[in-house]
N, CA, C and O atoms as a Tinker XYZ file with bonds, in Angstrom:
   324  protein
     1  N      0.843000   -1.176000    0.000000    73     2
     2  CA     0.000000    0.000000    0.000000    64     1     3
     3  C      0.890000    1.241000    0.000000    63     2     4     5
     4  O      1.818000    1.251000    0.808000    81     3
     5  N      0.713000    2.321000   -0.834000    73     3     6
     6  CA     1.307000    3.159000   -1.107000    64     5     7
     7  C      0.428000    4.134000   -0.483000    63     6     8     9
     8  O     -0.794000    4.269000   -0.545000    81     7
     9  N      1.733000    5.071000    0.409000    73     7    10
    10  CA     0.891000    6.265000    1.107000    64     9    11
    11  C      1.466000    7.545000    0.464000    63    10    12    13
    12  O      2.678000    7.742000    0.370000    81    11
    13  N      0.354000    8.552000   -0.049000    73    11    14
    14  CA     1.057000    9.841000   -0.306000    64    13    15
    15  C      0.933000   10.508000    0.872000    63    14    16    17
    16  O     -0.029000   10.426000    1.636000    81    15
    17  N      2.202000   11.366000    1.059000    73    15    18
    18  CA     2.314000   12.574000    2.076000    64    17    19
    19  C      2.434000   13.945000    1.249000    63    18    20    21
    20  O      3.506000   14.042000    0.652000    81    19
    21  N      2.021000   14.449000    1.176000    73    19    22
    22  CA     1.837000   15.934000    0.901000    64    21    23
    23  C      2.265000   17.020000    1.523000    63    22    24    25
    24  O      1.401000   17.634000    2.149000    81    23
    25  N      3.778000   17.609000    1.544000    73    23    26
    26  CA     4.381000   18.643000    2.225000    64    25    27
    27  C      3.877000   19.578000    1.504000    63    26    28    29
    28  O      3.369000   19.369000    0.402000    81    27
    29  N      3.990000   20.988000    2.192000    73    27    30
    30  CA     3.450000   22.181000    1.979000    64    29    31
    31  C      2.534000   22.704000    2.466000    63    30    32    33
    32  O      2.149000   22.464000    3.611000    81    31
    33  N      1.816000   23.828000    1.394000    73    31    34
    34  CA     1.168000   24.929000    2.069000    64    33    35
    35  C     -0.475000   24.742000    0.864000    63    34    36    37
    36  O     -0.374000   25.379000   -0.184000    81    35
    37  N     -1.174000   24.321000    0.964000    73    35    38
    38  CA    -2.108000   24.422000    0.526000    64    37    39
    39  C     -3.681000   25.012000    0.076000    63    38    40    41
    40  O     -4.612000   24.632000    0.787000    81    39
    41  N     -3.855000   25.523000   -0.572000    73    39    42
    42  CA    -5.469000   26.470000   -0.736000    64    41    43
    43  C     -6.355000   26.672000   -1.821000    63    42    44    45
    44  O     -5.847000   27.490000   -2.588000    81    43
    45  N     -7.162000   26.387000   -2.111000    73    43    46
    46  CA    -8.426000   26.332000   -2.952000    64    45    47
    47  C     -8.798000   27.232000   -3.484000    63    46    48    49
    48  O     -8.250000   28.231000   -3.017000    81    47
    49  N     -9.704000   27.538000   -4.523000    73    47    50
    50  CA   -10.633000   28.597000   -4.868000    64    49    51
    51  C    -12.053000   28.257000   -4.052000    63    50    52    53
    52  O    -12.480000   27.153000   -3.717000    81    51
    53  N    -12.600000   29.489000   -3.860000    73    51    54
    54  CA   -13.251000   29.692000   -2.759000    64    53    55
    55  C    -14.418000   31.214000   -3.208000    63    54    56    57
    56  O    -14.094000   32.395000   -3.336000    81    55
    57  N    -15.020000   30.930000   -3.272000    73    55    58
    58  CA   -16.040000   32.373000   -3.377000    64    57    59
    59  C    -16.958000   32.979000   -2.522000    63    58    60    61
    60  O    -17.622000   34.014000   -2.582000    81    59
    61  N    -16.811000   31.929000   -1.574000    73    59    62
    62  CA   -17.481000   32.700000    0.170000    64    61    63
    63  C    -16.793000   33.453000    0.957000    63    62    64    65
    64  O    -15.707000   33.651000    0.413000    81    63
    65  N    -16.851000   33.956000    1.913000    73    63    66
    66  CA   -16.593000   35.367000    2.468000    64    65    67
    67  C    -15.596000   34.620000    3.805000    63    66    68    69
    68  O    -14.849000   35.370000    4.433000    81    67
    69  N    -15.647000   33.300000    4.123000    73    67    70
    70  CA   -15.169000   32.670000    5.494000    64    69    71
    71  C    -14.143000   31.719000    4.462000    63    70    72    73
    72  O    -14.296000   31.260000    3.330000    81    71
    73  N    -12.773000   31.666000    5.690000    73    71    74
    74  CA   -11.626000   31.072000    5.445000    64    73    75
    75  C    -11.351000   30.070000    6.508000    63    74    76    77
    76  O    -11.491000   30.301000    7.709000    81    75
    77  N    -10.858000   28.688000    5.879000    73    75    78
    78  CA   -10.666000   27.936000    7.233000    64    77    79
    79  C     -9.373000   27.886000    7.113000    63    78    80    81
    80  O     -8.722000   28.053000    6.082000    81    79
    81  N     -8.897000   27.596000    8.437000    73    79    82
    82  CA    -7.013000   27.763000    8.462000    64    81    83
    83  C     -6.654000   26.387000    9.665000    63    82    84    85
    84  O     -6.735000   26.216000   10.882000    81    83
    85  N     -6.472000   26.056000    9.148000    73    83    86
    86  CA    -6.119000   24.453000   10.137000    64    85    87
    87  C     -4.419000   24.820000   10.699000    63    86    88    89
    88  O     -3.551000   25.144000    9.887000    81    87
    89  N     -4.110000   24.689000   12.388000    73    87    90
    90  CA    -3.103000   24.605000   12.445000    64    89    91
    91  C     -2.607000   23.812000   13.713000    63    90    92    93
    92  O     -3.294000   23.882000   14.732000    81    91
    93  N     -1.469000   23.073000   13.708000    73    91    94
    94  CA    -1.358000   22.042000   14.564000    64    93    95
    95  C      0.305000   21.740000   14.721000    63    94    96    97
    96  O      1.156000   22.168000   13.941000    81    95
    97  N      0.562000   20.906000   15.911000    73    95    98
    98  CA     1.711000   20.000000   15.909000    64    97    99
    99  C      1.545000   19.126000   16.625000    63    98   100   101
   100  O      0.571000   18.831000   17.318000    81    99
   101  N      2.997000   18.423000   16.423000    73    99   102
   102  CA     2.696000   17.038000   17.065000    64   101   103
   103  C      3.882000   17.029000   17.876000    63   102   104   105
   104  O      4.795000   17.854000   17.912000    81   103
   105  N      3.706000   15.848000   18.592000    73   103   106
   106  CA     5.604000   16.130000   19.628000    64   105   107
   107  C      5.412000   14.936000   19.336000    63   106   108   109
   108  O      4.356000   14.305000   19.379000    81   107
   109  N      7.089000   14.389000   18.838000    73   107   110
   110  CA     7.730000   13.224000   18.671000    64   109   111
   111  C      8.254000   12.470000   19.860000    63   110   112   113
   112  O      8.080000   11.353000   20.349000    81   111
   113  N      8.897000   13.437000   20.098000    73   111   114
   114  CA     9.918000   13.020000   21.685000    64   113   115
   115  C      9.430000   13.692000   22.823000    63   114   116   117
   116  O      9.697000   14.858000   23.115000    81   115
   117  N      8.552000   12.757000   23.594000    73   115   118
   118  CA     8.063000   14.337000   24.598000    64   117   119
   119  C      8.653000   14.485000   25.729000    63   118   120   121
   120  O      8.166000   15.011000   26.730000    81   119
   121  N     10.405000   13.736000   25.533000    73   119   122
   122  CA    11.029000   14.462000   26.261000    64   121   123
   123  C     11.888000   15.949000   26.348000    63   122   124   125
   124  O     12.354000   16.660000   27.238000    81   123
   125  N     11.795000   15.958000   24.808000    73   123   126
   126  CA    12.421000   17.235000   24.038000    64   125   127
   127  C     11.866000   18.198000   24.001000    63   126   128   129
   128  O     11.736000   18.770000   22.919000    81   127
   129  N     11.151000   18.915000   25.582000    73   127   130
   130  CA    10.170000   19.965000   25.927000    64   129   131
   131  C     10.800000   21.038000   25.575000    63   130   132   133
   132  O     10.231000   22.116000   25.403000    81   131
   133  N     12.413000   20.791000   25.391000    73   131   134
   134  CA    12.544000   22.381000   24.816000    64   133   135
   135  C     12.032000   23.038000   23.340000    63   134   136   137
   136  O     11.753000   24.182000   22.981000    81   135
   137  N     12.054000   21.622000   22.624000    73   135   138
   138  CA    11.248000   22.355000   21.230000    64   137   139
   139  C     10.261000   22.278000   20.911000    63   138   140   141
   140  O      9.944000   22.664000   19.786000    81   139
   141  N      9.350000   21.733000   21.793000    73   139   142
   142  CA     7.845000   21.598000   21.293000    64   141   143
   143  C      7.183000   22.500000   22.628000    63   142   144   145
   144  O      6.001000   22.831000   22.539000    81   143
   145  N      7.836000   22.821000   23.650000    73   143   146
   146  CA     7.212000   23.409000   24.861000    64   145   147
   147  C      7.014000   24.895000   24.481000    63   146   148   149
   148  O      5.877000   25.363000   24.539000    81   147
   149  N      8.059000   25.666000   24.094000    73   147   150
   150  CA     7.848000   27.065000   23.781000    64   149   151
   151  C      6.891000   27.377000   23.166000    63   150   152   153
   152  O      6.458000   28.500000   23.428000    81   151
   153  N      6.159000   26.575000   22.122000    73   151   154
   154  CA     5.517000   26.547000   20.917000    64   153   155
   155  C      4.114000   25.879000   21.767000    63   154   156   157
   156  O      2.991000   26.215000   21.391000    81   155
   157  N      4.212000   25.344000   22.415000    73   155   158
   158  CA     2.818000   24.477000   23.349000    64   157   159
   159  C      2.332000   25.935000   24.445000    63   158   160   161
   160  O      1.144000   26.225000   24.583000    81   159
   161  N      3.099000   26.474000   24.922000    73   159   162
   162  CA     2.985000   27.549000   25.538000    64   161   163
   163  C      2.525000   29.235000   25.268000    63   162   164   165
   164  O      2.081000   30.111000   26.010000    81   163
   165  N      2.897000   29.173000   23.757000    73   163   166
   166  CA     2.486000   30.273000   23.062000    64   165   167
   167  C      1.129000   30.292000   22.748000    63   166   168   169
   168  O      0.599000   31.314000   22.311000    81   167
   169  N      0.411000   29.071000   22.965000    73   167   170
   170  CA    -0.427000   29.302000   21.609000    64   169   171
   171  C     -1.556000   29.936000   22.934000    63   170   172   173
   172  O     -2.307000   30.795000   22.472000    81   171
   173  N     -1.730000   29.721000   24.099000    73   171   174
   174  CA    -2.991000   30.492000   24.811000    64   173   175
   175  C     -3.120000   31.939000   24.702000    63   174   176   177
   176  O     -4.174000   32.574000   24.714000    81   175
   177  N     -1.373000   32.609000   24.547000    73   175   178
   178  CA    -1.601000   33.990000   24.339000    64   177   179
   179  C     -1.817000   34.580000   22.995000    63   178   180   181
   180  O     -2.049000   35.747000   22.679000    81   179
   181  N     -1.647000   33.174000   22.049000    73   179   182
   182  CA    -2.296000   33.965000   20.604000    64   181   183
   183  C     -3.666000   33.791000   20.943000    63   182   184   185
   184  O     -4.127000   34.919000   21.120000    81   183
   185  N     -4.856000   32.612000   21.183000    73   183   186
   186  CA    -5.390000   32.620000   21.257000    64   185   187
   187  C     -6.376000   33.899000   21.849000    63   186   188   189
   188  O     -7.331000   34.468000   21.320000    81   187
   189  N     -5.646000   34.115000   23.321000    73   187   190
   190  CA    -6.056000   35.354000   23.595000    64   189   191
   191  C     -6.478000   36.802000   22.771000    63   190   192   193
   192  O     -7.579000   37.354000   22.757000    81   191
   193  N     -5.506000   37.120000   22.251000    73   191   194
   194  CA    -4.820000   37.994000   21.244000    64   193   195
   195  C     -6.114000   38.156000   20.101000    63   194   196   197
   196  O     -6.679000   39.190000   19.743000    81   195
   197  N     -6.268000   37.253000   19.830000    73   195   198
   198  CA    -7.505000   36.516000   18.190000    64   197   199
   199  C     -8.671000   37.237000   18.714000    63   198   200   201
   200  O     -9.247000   38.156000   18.130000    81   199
   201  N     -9.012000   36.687000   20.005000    73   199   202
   202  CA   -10.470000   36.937000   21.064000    64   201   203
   203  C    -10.429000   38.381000   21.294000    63   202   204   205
   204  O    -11.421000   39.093000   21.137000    81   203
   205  N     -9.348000   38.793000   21.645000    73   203   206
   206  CA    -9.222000   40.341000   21.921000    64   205   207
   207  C     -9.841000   41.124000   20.594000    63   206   208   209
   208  O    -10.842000   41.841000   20.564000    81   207
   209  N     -8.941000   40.769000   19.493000    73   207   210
   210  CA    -9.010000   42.214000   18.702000    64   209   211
   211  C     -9.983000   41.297000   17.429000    63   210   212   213
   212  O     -9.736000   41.531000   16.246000    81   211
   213  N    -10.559000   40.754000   17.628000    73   211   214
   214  CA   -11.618000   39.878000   16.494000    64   213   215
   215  C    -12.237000   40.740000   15.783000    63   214   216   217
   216  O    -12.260000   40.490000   14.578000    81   215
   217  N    -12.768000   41.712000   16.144000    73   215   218
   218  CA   -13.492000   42.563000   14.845000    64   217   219
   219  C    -12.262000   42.836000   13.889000    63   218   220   221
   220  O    -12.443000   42.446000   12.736000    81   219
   221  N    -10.876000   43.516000   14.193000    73   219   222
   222  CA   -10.384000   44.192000   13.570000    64   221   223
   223  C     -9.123000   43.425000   12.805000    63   222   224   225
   224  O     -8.276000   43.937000   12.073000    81   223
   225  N     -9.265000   42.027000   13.206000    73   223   226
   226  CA    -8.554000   40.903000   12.656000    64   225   227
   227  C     -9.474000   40.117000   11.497000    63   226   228   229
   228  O     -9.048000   39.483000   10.532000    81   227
   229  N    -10.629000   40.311000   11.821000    73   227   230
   230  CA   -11.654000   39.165000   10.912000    64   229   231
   231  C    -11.793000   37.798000   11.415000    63   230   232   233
   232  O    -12.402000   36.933000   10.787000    81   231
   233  N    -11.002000   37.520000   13.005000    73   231   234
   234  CA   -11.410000   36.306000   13.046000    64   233   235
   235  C    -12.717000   36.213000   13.478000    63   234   236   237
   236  O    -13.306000   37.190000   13.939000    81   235
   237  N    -13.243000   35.077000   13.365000    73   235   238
   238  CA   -14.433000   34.284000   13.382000    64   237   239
   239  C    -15.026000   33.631000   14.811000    63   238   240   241
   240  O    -15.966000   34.064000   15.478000    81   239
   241  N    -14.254000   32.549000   15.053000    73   239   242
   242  CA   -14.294000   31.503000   16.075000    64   241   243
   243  C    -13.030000   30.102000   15.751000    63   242   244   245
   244  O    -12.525000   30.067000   14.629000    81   243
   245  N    -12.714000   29.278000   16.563000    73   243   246
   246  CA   -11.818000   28.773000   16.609000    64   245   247
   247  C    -12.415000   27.406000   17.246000    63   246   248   249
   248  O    -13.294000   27.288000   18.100000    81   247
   249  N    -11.647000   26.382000   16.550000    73   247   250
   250  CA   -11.969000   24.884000   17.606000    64   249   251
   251  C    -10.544000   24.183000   17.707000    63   250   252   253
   252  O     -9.795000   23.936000   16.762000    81   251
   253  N    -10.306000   23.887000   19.197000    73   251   254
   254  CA    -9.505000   22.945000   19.022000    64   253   255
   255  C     -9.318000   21.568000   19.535000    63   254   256   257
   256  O     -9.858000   21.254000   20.596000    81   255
   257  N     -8.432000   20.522000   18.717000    73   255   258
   258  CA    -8.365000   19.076000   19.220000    64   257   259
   259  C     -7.259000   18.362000   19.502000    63   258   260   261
   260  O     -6.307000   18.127000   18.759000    81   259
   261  N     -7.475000   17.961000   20.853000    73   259   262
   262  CA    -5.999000   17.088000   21.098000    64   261   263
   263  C     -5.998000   16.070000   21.021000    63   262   264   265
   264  O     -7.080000   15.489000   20.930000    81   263
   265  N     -4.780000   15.347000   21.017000    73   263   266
   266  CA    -4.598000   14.020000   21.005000    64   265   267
   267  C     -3.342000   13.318000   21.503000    63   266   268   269
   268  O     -2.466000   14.183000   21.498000    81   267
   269  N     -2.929000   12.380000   21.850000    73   267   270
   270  CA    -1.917000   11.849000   22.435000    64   269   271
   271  C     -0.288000   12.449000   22.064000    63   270   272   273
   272  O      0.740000   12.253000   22.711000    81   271
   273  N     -0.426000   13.040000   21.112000    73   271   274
   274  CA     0.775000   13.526000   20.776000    64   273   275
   275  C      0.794000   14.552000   19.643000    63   274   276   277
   276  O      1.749000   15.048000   19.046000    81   275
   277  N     -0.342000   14.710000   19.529000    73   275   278
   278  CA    -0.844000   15.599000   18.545000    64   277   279
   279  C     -1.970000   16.626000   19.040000    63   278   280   281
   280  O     -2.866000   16.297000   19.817000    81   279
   281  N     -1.788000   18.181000   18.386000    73   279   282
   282  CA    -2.689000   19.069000   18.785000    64   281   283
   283  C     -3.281000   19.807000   17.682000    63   282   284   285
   284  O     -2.276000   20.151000   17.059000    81   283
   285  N     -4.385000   20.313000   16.988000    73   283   286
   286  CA    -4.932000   20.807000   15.927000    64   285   287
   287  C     -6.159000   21.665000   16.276000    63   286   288   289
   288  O     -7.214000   21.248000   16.754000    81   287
   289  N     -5.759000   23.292000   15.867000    73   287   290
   290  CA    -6.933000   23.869000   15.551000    64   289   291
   291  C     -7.323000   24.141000   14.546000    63   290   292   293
   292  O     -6.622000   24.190000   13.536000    81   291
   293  N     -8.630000   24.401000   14.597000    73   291   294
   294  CA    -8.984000   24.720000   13.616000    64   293   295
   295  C     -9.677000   26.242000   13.379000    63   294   296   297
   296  O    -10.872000   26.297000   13.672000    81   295
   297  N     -8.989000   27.614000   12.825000    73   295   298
   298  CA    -9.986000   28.876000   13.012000    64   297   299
   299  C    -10.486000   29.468000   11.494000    63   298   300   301
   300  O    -10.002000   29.130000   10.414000    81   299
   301  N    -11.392000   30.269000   11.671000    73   299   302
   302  CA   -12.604000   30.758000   10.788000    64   301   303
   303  C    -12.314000   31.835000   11.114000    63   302   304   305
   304  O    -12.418000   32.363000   12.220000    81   303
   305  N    -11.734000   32.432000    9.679000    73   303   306
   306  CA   -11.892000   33.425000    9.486000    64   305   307
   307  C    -12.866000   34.473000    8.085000    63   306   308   309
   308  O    -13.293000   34.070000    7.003000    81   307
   309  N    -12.925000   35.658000    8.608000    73   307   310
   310  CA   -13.832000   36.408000    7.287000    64   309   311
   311  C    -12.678000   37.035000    6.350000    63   310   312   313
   312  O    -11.771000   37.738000    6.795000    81   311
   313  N    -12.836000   36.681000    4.963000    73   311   314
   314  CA   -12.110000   37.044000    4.034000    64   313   315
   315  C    -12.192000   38.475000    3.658000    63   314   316   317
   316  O    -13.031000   38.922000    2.876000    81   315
   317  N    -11.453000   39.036000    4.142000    73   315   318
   318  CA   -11.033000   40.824000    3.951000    64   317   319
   319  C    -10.300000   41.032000    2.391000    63   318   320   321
   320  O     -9.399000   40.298000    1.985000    81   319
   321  N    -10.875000   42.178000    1.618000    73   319   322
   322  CA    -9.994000   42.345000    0.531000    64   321   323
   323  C     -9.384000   43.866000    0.868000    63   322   324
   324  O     -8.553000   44.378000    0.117000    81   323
């Protein structure tokens, strides 16, 4: 069985006004808190940040999901031209 992996940055054509933006990591070694911890630690004060200034950012709302070694949100945003 042949698996494709798909590196990169990916995006669609789209003619609605809302953008979804998926973003996530995973920790390999979770003893190697120095490189996945800084980055595990940041993300409540972006989160914050999003919630704060939401009108003037366009975000939307946000979901997120964890998992054993893996973390993924997912946010909605309104497409500004």
């Amino acid at each position: 069985m042949t698996k494709n992996i798909y590196t990169g940055r990916y995006t669609t054509e789209n003619d609605k006004d809302v953008v979804v933006f998926l973003i996530g990591m995973r920790v390999n070694n979770r003893f190697a808190i120095h490189k996945w911890g800084p980055v595990f630690t940041a993300m409540p004060g972006m989160i914050k940040e999003l919630y704060t200034h939401k009108e003037e950012l366009g975000f939307l709302s946000m979901e997120s999901y964890f998992g054993l070694r893996t973390t993924v949100m997912i946010q909605y945003w309104c497409a500004q031209t």
